[in-house]
N, C-alpha and C positions, 0 to 999 in steps of 0.2 A: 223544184229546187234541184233535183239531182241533173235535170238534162241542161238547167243554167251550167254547173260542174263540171259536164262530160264534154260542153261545147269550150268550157273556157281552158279544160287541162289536156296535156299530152293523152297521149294512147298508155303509157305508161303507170297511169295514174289512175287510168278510166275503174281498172277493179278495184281498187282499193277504193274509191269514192263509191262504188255499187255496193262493196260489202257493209262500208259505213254508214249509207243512207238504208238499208235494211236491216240494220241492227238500230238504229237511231228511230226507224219507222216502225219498229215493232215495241220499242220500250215505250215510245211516244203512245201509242195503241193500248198498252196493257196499262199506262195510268189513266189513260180516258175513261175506258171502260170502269177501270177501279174508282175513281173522284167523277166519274157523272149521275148528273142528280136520279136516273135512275136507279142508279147503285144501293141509294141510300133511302131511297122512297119511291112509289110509281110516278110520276109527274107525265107529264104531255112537252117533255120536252123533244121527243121527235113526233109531230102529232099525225093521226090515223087519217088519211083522207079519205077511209071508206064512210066516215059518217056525212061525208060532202064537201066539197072544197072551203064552206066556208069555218067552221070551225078549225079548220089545218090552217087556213091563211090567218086566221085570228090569234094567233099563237104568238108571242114574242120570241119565242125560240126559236122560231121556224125561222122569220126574218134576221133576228141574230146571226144565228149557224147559215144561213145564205149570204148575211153579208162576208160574215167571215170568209164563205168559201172562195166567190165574186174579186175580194182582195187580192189572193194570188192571182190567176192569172193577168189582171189590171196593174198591178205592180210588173209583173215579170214585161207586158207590153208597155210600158212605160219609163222603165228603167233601164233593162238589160237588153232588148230588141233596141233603143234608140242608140245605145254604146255599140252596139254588132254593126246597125247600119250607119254610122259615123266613123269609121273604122276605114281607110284606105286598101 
């Protein structure tokens, strides 16, 4: 998100968008950790793969939070790269 930002605004603008995406990326950070379901119970919502691949891949969480992660970048190559290279 921040380097969509830094591509789309002046030089003028670049720190104050770094300062804001580091204050924004740290409140974000400190409710995760506070409202994740480990907070509030142990769960396997990030699961251990030392007990073997297959117990980790069996996890709904695991695939949740991966699809989650898989979206950004697929988004940012699908949206904002096709406006860059359509761009004269």
């Amino acid at each position: 998100m921040g380097m969509m930002l830094i591509a789309a605004l002046t030089r003028h603008h670049v720190m104050g968008v770094l300062i804001a995406s580091q204050v924004i990326g740290g409140v974000v950070a400190i409710i995760a950790k506070a409202t994740s379901p480990n907070a509030v119970h142990p769960t396997a919502t990030f699961p251990d793969f030392i007990a073997g691949s297959y117990p980790g891949l069996s996890s709904k969480y695991f695939w949740l939070c991966l699809v989650f992660q898989l979206i950004i970048p697929f988004g940012f190559f699908k949206f904002f790269r096709k406006e860059q290279v359509t761009k004269p």
